[in-house]
N, C-alpha and C positions, 0 to 999 in steps of 0.2 A: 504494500500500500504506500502511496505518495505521501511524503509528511505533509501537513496544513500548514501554513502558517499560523503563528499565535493571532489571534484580535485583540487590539489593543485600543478599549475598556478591554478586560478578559467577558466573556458571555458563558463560557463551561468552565464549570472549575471543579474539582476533586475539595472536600472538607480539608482530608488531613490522612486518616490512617486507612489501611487496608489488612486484609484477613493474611495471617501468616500462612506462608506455607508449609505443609507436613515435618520436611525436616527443622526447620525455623521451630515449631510447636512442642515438637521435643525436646530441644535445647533451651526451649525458657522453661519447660519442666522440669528437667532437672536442675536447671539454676535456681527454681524457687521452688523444689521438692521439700513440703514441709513446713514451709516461711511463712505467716501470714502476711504477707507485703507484695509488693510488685517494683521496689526501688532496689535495686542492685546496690545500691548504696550500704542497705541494711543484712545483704546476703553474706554468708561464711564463706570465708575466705580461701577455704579446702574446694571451693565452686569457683575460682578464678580461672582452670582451665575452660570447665564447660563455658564459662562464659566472655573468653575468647576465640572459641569453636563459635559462639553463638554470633559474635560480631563479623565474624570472617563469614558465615555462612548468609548473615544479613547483607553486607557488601555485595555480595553477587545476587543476590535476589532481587535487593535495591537495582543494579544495573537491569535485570531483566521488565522490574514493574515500571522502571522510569520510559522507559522504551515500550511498553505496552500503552501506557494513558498517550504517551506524543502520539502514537500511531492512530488512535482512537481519536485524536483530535481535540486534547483538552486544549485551552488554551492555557492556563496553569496546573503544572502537577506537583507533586508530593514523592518525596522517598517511603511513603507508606506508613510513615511512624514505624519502621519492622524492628530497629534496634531497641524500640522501649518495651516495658513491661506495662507501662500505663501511660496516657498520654501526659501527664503531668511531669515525667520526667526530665523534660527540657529544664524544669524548675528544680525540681528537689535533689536531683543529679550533681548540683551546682552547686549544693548548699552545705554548707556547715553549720551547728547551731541546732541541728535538729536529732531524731529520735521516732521509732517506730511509734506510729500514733495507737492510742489503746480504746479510742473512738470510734467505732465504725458509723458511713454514714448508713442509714438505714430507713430503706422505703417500702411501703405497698405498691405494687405494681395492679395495672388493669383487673387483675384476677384474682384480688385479693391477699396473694403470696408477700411474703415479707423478702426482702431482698436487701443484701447486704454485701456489698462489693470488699473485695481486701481492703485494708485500711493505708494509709500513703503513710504520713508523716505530722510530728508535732515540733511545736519550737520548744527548745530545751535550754537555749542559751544565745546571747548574740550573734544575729546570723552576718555571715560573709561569703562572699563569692568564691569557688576552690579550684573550681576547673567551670570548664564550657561547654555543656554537652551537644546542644543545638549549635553554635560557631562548629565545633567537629562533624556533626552534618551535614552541616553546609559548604563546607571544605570538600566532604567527600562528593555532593550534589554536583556542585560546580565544574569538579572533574571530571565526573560524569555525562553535562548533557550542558548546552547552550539555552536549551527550552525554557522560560520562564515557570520559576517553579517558587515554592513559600515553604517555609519554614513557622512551627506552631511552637505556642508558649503556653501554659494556664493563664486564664484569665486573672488581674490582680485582683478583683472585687472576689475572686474564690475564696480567700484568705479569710471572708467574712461569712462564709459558712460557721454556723454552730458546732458541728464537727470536725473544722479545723483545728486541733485543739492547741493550747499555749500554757504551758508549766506555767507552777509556782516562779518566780526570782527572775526571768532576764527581761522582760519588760515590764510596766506599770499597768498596762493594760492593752487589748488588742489593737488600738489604735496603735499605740507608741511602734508596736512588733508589725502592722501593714506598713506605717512611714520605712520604716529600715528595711522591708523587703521590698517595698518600692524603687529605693538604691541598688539593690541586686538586682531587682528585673532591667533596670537601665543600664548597668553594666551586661548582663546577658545579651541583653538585645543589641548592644553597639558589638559587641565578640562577634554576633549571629550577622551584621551587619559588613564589618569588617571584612569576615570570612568569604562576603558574596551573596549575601541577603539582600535582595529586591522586594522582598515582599515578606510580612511578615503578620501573623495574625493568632489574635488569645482566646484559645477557648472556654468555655463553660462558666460565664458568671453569674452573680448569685443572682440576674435580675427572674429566672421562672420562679423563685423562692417568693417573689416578693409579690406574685399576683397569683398562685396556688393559694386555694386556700385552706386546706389541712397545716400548709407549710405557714402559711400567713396567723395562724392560732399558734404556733408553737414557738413561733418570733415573738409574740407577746408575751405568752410563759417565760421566756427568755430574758423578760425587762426589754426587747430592740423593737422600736415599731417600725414597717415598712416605710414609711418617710422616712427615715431616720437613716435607714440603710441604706434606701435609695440614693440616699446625699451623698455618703458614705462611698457606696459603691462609685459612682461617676466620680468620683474627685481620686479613688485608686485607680481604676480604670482610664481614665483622662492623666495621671502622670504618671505613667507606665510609660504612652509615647511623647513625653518631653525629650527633646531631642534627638527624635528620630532626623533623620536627613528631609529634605527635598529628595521627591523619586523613588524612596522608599515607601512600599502603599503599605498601607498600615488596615487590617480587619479584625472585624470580631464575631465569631460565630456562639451565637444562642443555641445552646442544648440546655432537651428538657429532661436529660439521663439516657443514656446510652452504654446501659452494661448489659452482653449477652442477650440484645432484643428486647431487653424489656425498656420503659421508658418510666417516669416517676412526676411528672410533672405535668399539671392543665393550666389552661385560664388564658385570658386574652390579656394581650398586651396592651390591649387601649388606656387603662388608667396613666400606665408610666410610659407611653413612646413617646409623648412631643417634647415631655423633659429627656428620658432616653437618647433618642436621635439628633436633639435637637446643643446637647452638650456634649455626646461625645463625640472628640475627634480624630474620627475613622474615618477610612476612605471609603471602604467597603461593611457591609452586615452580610454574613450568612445566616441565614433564621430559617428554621423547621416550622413547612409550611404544607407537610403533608397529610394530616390529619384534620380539617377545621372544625370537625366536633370537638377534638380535643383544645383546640388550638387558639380558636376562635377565628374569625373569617379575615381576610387581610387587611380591610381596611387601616388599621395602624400603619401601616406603608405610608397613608397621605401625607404623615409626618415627617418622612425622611428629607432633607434638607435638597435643594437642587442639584448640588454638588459630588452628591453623593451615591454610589452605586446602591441597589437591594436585593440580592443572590437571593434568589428563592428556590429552596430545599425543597421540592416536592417529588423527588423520589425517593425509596422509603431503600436506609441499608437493614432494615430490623426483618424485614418478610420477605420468602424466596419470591412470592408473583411478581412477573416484569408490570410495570408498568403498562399502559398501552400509549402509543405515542400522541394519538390524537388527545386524550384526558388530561397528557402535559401540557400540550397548548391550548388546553381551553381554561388551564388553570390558570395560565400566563397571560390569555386573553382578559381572564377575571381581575388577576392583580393591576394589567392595562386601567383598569377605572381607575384607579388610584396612583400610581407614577406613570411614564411614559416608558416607551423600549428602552427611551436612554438612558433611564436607570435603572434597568432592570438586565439581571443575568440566570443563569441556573447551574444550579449542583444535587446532590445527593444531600438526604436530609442529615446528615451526618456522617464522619467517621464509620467506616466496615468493622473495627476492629479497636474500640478505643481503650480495651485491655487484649494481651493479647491470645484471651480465649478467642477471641472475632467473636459476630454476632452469628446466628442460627440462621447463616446461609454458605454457599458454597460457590466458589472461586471462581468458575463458570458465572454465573449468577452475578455476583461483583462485577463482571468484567461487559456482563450483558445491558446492562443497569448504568453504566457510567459510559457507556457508547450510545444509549439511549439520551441523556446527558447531550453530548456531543451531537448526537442527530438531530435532537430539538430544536441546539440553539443554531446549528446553520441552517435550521428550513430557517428560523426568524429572522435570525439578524444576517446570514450569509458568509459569505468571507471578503 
């Protein structure tokens, strides 16, 4: 097949991670045989060989998935996330100061089931920056492929999850400990920058927490009310990219939980988007927009600022069914009432893979699903 060129707005774009391969799937197994965690950081040391097996075995896989999504026509791709164990690793990979978290976060899913993903990490002591784990991805990306591709971080407003937890003694309170991991994230992202980063984008922050409303009662139990947080959140989220360069596009993708298919999170975004969109500054939104019973209908879109692109997520990586092509553009038709083409693009509603059990579908499938992606956006917008 003929490469495409990229289109520059991008119109297809890949979230972030993809479903590992068989052998890839065995080697984080036995790197975290036993660990409650998914940060290598906190894994035994007697596991440094498999988990240079594991890197080496990513490297090549990386070369083959970067080469699959160009061919497919994204116009930005991804190394897959295939070297992490959770996507948050770009972050706590980098960090000092911390500690296997004893918190899990813990949600009902649609079915009633209780669900409870490994737990990441807690702050234990003044954090600093140790190494760079995303700048090392991006180093290896760039050798890799000329393609316009991004590099993902945790969202800062994560930090203000309830189960991100923070010891007794090294700050005053959560505030004090978001400001000082706010200086890490800008050191991370100028390394990621450095290394060859054109584009760089934070996933998963706390704003589905703040319009759920299971999650919106437990915020009060908490003593935090959703204003409160909301301020909160955009004022960590907004200096994260202080500093970024000119040319470097800057995104943020809303997930409503994305472990092994299941999801955790309802409610429409119309309370908080015109403050939302309207103070954070990104270039791009990737938002999950597959669902609008759960999700509520697009409108919120009308908020987005002129400037500014709004990727809309409405193919699902959670279920094997393809999509059908025509349903994607009447979806796209529907968001049309509310921006124009020119700010509008498409992706998968998520990450394939954003631990890396992947979610409850099959590599085929992945691969059918983000070519779909790709055939969308050139019947629309073309090349």
């Amino acid at each position: 097949m003929t490469e495409r060129s990229p289109r520059s707005p991008a119109r297809a774009e890949i979230v972030g991670s993809l479903l590992r391969p068989p052998e890839l799937r065995r080697l984080f197994e036995r790197v975290y045989a036993g660990a409650d965690t998914q940060i290598t950081t906190f894994v035994d040391e007697r596991r440094s060989a498999d988990l240079e097996a594991l890197h080496e075995v990513a490297e090549r896989e990386i070369r083959r998935v970067v080469a699959r999504q160009i061919e497919l026509g994204l116009d930005v791709v991804s190394d897959g996330e295939l070297r992490r164990g959770v996507f948050e690793n770009s972050l706590w990979e980098g960090v000092e100061g911390i500690a296997p978290n004893p918190r899990k976060m813990t949600f009902t899913d649609e079915t009633g089931e209780e669900i409870s993903p490994p737990s990441t990490a807690m702050v234990t002591g003044r954090v600093r920056k140790v190494r760079s784990p995303a700048a090392e991805e991006v180093a290896f990306l760039a050798s890799v492929t000329d393609h316009p591709f991004k590099v993902t971080f945790p969202a800062a407003s994560m930090l203000l999850f309830p189960e991100t937890a923070l010891s007794e003694g090294p700050y005053r309170d959560r505030d004090e400990m978001v400001a000082d991991m706010v200086g890490v994230y800008r050191e991370l992202v100028a390394d990621a920058i450095a290394a060859g980063a054109s584009y760089v984008q934070f996933d998963f922050p706390i704003y589905p927490l703040l319009i759920d409303q299971g999650s919106r009662e437990a915020l009060q139990e908490l003593g935090e009310g959703p204003e409160s947080l909301l301020r909160k959140a955009i004022a960590a989220d907004a200096a994260v990219t202080e500093g970024i360069p000119e040319g470097v596009t800057v995104a943020l993708h809303l997930c409503r939980g994305n472990y092994r298919s299941h999801w955790f999170l309802e409610g429409s975004l119309e309370p908080i988007a015109e403050q939302m969109f309207n103070e954070l500054p990104y270039d791009r939104f990737l938002f999950e927009w597959e669902d609008t019973e759960r999700e509520g209908s697009y409108e919120p879109i009308k908020h987005v600022p002129a400037d500014k692109v709004m990727v809309m997520g409405i193919v699902s990586t959670k279920v094997p069914e393809l999509e059908s092509e025509d349903d994607v553009v009447r979806r796209l038709d529907e968001a049309e009432r509310y921006l124009s083409l020119e700010q509008l693009a498409v992706s998968p509603q998520c990450g394939f893979a954003s631990v890396w059990e992947g979610n409850l579908i099959d590599e085929e499938t992945q691969w059918r699903k983000l070519d779909l992606v790709a055939r969308v956006a050139d019947g629309i917008w073309g090349r």
